[in-house]
VMD Tcl script that builds the backbone (N, CA, C; Angstrom):
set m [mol new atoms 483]
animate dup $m
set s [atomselect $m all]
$s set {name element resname resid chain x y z} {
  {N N UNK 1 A 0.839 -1.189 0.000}
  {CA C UNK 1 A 0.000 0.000 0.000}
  {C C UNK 1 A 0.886 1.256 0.000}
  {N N UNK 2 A 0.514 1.813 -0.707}
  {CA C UNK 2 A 1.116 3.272 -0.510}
  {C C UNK 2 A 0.130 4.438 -0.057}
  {N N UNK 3 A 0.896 5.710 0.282}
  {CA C UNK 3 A -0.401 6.728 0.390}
  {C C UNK 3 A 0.296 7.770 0.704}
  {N N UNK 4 A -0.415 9.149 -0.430}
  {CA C UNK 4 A 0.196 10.643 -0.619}
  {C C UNK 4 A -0.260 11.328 0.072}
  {N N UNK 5 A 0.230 12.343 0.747}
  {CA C UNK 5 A -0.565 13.493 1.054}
  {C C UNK 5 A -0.546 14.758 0.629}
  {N N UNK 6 A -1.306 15.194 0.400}
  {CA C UNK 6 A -1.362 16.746 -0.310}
  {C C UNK 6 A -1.378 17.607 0.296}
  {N N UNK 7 A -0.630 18.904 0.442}
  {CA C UNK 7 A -1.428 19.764 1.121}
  {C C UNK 7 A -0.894 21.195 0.212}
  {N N UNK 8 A -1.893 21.937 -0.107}
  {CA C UNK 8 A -1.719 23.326 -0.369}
  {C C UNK 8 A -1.045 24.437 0.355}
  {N N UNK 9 A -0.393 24.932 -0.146}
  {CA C UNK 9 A -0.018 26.039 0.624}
  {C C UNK 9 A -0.712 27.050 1.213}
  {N N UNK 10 A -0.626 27.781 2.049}
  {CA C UNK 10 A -1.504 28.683 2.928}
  {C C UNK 10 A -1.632 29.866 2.454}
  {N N UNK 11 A -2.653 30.226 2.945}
  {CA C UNK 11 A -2.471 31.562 1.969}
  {C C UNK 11 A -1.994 32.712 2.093}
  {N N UNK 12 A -1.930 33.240 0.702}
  {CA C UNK 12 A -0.500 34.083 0.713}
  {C C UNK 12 A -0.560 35.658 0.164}
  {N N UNK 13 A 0.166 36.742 0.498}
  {CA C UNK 13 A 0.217 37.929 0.291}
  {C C UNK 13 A 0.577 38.143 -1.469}
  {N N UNK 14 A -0.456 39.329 -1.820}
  {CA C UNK 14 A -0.168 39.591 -2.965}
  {C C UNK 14 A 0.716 41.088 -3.055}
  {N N UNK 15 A 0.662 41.972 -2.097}
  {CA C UNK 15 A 0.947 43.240 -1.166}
  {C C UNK 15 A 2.220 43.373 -1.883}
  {N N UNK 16 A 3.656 42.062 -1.451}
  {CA C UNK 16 A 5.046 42.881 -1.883}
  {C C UNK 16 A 5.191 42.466 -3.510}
  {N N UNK 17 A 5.687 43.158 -4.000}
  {CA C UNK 17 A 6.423 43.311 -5.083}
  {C C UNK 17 A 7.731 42.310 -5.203}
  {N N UNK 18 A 7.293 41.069 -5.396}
  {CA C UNK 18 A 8.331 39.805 -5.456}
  {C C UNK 18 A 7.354 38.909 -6.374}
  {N N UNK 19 A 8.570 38.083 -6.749}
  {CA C UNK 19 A 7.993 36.793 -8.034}
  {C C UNK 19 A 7.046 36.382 -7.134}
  {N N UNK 20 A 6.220 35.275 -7.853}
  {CA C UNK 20 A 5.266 34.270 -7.728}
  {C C UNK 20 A 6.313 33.721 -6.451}
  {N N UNK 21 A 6.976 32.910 -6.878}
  {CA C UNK 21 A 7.964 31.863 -6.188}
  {C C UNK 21 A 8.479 32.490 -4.734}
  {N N UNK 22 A 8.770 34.062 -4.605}
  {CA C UNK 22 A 9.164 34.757 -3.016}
  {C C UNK 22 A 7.731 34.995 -2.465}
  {N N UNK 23 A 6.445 34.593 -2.929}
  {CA C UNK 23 A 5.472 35.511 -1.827}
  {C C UNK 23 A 5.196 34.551 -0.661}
  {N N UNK 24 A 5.275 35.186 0.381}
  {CA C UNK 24 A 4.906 35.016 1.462}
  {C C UNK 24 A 3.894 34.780 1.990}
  {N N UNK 25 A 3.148 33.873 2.972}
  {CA C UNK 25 A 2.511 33.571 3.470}
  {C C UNK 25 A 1.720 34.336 4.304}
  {N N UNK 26 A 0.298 34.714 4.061}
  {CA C UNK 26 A -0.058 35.878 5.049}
  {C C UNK 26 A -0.050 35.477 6.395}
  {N N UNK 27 A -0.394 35.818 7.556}
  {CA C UNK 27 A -0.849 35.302 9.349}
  {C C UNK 27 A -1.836 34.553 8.909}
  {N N UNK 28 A -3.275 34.709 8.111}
  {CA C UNK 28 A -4.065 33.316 8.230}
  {C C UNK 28 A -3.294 32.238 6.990}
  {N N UNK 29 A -2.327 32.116 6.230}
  {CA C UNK 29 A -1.936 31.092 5.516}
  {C C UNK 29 A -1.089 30.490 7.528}
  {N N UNK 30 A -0.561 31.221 8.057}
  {CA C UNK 30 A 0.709 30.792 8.991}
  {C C UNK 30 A -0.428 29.812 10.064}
  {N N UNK 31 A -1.476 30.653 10.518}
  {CA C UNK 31 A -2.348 29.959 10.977}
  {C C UNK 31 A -3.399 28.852 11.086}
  {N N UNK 32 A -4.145 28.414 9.429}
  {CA C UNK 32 A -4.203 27.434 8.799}
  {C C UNK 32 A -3.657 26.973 8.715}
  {N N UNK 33 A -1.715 26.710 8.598}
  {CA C UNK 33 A -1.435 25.193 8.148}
  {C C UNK 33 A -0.814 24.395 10.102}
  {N N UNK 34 A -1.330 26.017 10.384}
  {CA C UNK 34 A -0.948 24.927 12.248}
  {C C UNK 34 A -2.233 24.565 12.514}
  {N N UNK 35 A -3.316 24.845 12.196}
  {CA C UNK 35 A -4.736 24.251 12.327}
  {C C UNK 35 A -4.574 22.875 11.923}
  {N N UNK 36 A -4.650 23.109 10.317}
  {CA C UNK 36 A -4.358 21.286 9.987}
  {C C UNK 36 A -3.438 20.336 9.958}
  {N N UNK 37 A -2.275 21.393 10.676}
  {CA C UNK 37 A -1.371 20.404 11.442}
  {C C UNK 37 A -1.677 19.369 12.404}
  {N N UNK 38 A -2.133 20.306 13.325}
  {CA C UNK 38 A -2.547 20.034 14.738}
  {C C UNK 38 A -3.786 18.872 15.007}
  {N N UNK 39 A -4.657 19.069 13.865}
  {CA C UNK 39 A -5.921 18.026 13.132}
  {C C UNK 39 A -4.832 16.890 12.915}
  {N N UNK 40 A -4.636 16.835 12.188}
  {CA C UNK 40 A -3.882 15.850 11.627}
  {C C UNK 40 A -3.115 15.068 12.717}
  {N N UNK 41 A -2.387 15.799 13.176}
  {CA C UNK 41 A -1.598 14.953 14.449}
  {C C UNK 41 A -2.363 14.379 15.179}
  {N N UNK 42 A -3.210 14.525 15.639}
  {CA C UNK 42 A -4.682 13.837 16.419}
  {C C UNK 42 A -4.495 12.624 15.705}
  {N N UNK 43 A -4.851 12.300 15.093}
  {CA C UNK 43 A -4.528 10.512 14.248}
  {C C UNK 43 A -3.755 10.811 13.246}
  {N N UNK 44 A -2.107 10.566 13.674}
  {CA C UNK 44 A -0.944 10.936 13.180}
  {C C UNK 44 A -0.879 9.419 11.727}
  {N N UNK 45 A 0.031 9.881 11.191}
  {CA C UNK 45 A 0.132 8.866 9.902}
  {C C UNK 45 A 1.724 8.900 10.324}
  {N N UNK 46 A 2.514 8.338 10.045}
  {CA C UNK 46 A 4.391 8.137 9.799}
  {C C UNK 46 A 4.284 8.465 8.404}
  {N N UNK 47 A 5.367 9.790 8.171}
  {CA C UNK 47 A 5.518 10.071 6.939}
  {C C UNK 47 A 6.951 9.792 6.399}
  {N N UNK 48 A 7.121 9.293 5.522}
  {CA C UNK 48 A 8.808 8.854 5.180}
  {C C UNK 48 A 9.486 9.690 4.715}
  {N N UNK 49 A 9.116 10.602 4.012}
  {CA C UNK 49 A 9.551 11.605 3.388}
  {C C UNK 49 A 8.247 12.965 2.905}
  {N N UNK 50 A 8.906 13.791 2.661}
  {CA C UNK 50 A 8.215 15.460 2.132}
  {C C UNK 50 A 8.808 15.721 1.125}
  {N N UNK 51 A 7.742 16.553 0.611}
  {CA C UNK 51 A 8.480 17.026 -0.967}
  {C C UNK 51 A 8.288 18.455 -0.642}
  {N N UNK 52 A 8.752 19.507 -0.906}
  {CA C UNK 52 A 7.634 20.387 -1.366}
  {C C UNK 52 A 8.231 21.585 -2.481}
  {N N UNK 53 A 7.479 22.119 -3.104}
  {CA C UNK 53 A 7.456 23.232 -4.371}
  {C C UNK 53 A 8.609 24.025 -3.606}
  {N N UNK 54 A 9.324 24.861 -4.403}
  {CA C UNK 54 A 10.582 25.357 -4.349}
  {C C UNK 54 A 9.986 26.848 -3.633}
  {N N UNK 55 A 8.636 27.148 -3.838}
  {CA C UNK 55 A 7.862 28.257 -3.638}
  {C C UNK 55 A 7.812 28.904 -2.071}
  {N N UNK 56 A 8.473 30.192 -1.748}
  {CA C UNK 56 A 8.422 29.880 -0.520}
  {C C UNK 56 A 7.003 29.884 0.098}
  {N N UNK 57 A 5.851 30.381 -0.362}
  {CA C UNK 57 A 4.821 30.069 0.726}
  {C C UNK 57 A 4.441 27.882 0.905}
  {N N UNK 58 A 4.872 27.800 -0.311}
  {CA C UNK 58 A 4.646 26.123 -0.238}
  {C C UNK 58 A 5.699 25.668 1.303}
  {N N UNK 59 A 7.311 25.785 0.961}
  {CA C UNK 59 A 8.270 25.508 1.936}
  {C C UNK 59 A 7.704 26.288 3.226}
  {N N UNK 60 A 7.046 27.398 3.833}
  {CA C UNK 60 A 6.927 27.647 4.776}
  {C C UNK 60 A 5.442 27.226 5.549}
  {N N UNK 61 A 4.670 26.883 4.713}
  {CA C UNK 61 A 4.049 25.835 4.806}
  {C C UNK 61 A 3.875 24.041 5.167}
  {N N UNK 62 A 4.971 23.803 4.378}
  {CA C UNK 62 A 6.036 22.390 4.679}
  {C C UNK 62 A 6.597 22.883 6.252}
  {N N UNK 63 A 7.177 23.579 6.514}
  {CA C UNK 63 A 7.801 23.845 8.191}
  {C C UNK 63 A 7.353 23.816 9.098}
  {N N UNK 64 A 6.326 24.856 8.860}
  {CA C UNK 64 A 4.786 24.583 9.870}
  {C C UNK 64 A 4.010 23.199 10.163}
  {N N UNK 65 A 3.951 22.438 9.140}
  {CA C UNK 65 A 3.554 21.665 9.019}
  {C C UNK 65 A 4.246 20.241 9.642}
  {N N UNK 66 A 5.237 20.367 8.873}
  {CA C UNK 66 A 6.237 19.014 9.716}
  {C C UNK 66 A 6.765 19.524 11.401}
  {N N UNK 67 A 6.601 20.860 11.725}
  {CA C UNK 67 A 7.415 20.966 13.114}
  {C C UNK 67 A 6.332 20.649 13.935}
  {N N UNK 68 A 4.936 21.109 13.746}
  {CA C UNK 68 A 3.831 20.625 14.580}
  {C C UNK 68 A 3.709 19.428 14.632}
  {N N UNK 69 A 3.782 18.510 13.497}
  {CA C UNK 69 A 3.781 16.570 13.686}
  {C C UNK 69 A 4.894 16.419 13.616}
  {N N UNK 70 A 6.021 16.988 14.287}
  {CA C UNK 70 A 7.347 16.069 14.438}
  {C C UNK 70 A 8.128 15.225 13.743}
  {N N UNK 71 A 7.790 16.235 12.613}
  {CA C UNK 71 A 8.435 15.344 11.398}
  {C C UNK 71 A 10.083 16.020 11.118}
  {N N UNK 72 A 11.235 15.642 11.018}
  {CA C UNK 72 A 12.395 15.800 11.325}
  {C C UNK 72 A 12.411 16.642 9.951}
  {N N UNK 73 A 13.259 17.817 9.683}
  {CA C UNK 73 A 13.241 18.366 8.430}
  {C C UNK 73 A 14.056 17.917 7.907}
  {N N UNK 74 A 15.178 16.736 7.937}
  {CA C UNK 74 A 16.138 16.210 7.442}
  {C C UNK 74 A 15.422 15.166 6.152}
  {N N UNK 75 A 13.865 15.280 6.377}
  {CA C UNK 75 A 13.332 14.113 5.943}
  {C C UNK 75 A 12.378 15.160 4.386}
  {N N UNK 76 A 12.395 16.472 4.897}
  {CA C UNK 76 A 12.220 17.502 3.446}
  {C C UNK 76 A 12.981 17.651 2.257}
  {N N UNK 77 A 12.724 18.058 1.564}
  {CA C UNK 77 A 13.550 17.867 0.189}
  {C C UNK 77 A 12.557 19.128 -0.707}
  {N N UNK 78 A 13.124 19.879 -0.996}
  {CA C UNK 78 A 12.836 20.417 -2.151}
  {C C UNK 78 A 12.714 20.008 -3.592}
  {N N UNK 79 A 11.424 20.186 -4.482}
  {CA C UNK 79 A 11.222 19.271 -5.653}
  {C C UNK 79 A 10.942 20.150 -6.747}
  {N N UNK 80 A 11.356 20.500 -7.607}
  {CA C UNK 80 A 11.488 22.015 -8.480}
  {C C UNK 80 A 10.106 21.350 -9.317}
  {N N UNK 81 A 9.680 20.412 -9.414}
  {CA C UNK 81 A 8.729 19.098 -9.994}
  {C C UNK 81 A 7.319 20.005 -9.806}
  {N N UNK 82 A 7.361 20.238 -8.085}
  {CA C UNK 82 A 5.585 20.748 -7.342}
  {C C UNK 82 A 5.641 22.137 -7.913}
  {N N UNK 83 A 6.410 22.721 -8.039}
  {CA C UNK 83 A 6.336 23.846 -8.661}
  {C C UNK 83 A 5.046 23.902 -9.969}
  {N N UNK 84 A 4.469 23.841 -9.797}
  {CA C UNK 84 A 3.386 23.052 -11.299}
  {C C UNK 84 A 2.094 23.376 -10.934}
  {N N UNK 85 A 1.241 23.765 -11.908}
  {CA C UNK 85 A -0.077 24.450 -11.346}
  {C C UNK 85 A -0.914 23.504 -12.554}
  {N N UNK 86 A -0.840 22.969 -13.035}
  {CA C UNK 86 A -1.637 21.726 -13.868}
  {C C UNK 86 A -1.664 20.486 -13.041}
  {N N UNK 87 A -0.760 19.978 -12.824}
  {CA C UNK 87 A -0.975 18.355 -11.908}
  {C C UNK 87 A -0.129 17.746 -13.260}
  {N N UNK 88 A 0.515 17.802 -14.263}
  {CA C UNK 88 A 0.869 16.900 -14.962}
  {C C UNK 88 A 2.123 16.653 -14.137}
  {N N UNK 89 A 3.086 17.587 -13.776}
  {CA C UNK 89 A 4.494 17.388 -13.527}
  {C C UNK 89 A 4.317 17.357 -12.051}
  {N N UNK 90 A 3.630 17.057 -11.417}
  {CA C UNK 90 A 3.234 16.531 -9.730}
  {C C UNK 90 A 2.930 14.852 -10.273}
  {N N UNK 91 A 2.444 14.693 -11.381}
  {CA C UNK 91 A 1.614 13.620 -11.139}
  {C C UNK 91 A 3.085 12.653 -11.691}
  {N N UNK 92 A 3.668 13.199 -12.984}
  {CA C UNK 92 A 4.869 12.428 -12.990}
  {C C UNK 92 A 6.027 12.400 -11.605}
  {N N UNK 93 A 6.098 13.007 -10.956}
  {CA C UNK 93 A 7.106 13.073 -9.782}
  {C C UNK 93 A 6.347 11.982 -9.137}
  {N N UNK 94 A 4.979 12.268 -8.528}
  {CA C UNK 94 A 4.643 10.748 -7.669}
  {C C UNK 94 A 4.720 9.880 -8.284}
  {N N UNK 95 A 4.887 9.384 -9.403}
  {CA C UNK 95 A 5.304 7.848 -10.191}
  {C C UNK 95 A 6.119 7.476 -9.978}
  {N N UNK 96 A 7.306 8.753 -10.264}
  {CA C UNK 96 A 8.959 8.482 -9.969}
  {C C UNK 96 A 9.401 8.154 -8.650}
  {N N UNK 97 A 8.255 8.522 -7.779}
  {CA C UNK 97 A 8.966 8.449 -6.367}
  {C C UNK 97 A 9.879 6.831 -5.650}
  {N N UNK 98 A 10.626 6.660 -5.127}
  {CA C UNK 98 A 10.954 5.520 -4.570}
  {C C UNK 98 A 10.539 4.831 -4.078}
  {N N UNK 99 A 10.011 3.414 -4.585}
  {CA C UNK 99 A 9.280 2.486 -3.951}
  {C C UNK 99 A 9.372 2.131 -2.370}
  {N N UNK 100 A 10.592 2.255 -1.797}
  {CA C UNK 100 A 11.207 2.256 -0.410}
  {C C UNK 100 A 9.984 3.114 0.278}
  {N N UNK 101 A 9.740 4.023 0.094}
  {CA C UNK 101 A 8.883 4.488 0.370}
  {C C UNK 101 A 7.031 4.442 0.446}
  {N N UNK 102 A 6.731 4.078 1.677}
  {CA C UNK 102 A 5.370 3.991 1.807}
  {C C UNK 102 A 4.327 4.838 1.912}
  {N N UNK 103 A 4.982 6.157 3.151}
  {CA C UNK 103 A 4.040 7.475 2.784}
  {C C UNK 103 A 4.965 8.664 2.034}
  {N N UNK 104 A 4.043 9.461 1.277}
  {CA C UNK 104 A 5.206 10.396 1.284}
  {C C UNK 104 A 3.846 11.694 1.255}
  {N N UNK 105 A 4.077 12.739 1.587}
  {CA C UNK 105 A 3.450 14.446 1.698}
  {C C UNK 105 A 4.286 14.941 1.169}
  {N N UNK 106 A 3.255 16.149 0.160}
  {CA C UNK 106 A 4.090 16.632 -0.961}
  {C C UNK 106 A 2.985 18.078 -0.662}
  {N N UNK 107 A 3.867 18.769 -0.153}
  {CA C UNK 107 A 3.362 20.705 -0.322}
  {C C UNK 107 A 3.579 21.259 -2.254}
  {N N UNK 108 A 2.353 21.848 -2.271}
  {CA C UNK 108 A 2.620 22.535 -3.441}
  {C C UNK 108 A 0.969 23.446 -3.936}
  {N N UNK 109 A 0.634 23.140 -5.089}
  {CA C UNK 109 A -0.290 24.379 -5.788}
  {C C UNK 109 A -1.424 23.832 -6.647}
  {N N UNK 110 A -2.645 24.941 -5.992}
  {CA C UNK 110 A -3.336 24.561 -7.110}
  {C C UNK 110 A -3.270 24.874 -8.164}
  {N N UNK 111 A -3.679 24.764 -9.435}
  {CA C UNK 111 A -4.506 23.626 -9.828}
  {C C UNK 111 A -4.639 22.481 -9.809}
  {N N UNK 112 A -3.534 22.393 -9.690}
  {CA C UNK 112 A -2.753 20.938 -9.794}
  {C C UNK 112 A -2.885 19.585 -8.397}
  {N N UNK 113 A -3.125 20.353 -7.825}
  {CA C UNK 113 A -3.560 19.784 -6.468}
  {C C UNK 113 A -4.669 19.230 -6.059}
  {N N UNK 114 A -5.738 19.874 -6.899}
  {CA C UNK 114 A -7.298 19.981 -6.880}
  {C C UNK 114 A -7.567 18.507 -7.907}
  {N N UNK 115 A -6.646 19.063 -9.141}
  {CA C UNK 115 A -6.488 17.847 -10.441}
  {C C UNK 115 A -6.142 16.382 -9.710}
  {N N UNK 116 A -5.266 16.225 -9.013}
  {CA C UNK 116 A -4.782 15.196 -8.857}
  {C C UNK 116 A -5.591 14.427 -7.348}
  {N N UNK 117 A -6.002 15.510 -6.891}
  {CA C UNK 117 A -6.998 14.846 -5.832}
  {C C UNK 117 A -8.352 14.097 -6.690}
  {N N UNK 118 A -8.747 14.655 -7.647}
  {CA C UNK 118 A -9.449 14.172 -8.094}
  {C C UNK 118 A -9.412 13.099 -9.279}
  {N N UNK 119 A -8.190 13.114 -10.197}
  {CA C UNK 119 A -7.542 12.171 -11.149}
  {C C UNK 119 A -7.241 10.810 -10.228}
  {N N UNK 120 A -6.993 10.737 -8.539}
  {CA C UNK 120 A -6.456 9.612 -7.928}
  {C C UNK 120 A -7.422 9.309 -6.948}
  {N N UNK 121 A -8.149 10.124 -6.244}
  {CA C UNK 121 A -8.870 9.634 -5.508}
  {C C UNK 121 A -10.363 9.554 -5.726}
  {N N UNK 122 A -11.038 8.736 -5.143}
  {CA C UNK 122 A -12.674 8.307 -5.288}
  {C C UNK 122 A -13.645 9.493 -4.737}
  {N N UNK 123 A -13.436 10.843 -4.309}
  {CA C UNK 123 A -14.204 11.592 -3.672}
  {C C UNK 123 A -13.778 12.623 -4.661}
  {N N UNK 124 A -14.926 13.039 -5.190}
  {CA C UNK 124 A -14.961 14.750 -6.065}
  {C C UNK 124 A -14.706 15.905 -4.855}
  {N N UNK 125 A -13.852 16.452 -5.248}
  {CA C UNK 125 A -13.332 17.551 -4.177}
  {C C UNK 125 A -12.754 18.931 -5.528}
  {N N UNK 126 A -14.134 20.305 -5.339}
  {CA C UNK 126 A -14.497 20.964 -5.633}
  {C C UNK 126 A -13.260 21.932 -5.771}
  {N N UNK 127 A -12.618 21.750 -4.937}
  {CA C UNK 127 A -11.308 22.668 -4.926}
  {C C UNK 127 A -10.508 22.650 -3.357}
  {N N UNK 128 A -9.319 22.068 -3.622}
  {CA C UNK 128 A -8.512 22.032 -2.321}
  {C C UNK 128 A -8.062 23.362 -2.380}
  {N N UNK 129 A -8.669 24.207 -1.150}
  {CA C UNK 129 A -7.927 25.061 -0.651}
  {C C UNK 129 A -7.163 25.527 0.182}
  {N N UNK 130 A -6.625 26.288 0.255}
  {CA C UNK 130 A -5.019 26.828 1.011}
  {C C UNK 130 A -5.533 26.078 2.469}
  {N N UNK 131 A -3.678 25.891 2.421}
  {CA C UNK 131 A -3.713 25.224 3.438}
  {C C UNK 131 A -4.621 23.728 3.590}
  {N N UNK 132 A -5.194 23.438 2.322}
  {CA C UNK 132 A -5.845 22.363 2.083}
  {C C UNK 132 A -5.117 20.945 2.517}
  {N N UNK 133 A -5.581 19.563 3.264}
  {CA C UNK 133 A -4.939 18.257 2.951}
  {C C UNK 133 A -5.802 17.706 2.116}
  {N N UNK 134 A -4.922 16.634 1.337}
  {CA C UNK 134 A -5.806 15.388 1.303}
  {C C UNK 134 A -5.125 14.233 1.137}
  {N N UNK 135 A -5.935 12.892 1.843}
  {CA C UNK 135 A -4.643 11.860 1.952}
  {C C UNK 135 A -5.082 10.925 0.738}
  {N N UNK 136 A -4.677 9.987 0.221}
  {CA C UNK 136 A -5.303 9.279 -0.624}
  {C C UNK 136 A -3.872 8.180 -0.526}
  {N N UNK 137 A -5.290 6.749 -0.629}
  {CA C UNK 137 A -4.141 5.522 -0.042}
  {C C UNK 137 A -4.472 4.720 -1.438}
  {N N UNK 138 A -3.284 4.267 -2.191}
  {CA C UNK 138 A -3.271 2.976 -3.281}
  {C C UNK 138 A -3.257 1.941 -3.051}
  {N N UNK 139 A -3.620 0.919 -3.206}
  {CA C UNK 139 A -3.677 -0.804 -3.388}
  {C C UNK 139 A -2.670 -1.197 -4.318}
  {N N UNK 140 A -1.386 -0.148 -3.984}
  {CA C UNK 140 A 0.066 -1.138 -5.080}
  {C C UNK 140 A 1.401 -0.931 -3.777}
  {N N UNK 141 A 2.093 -1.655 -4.674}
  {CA C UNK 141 A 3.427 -1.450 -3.873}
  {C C UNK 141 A 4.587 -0.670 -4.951}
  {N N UNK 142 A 3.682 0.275 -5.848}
  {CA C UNK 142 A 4.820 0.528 -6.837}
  {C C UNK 142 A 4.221 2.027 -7.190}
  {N N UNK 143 A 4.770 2.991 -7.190}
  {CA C UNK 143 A 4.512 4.463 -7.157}
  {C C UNK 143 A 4.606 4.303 -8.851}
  {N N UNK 144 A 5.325 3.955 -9.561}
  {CA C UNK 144 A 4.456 3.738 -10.829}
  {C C UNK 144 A 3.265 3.831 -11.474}
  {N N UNK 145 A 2.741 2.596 -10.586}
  {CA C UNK 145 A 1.479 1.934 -11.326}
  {C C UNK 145 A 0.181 2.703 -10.648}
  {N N UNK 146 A 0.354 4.101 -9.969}
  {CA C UNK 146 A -0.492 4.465 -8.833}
  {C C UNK 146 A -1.881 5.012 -10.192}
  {N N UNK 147 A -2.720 4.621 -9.830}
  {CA C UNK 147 A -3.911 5.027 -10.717}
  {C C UNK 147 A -4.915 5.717 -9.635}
  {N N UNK 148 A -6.397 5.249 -9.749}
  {CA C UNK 148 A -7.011 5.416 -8.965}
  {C C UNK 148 A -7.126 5.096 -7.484}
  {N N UNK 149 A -7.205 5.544 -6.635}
  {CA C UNK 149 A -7.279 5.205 -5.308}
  {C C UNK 149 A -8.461 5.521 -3.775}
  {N N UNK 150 A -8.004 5.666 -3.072}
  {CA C UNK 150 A -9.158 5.981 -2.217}
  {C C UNK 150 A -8.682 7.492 -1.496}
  {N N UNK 151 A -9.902 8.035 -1.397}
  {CA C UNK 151 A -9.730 9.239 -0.742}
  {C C UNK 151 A -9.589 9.287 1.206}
  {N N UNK 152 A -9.033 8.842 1.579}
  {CA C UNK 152 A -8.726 8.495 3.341}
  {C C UNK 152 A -9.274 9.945 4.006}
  {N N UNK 153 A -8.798 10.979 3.433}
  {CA C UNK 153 A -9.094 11.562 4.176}
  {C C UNK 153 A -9.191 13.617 3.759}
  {N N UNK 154 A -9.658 14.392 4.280}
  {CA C UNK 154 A -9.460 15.508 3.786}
  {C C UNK 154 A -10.038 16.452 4.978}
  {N N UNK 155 A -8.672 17.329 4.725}
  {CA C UNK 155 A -8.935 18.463 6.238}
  {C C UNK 155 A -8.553 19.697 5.136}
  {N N UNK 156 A -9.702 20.334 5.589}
  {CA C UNK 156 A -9.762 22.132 5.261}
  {C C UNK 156 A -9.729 22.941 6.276}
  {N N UNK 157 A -9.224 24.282 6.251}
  {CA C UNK 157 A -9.032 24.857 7.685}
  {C C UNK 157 A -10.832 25.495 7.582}
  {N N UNK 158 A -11.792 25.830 7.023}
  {CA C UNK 158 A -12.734 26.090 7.114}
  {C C UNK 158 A -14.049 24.886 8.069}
  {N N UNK 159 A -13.562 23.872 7.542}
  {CA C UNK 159 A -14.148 23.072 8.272}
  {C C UNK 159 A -13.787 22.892 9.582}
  {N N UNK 160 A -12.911 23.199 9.865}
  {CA C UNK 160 A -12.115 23.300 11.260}
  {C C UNK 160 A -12.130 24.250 12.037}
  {N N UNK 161 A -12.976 25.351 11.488}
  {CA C UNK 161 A -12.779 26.476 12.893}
  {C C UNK 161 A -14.069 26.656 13.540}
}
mol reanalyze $m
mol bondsrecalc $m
mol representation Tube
mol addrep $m
């Protein structure tokens, strides 16, 4: 079995005058992703590894995220891959990923996020938003062959407050 997790980045300031890739995370992106941190840790999963978009609101998102569930940042990796707002070049990176690997969480962007929640998992989900999860578990042992799967689970910070 394998199983991904998604999560969107939080949301983010349009205010400074920096690329796409430097904007920053507003106080409710910083605050949402410790919400569905903190959810999440409540029935914790073991994650083997993190990916996330080179973007800093994605990576500061990823921080928040792994320091609240105790996830070691030695175990992050930057993936120039999530950078991707379609889901094609997310969806090839989770194929490629290393079979060694059983869970892996991958920070990054919609569209692409929304696409692939719905290209892999069994639950229509309208739009993952910021700060969005969603877990979705496969019936393979090969990040390859990952097709359709099941939707395990999905935390929004709206539903949560």
């Amino acid at each position: 079995m394998k199983t991904l997790i998604l999560m969107r980045h939080g949301k983010s300031s349009w205010e400074y005058k920096v690329s796409d890739r430097d904007r920053p995370l507003l106080e409710r992106g910083i605050k949402d992703a410790g919400l569905v941190a903190s959810t999440f840790s409540a029935s914790p999963v073991k994650i083997d590894a993190a990916y996330s978009s080179p973007a800093n609101r994605a990576l500061h998102t990823a921080i928040i995220f792994l320091r609240t569930v105790n996830v070691p940042f030695s175990q992050l990796e930057v993936a120039h891959q999530l950078y991707d707002f379609s889901g094609e070049d997310v969806y090839q990176f989770v194929r490629n990923l290393d079979n060694k690997l059983e869970t892996v969480m991958i920070f990054g962007h919609n569209e692409a996020f929304t696409h692939i929640a719905n290209s892999l998992g069994n639950q229509y989900i309208n739009n993952v938003s910021t700060s969005g999860l969603v877990q979705l578990k496969f019936d393979t042992n090969d990040w390859n062959t990952v097709k359709k799967g099941t939707t395990v689970r999905t935390l929004f910070p709206k539903q949560l407050k």
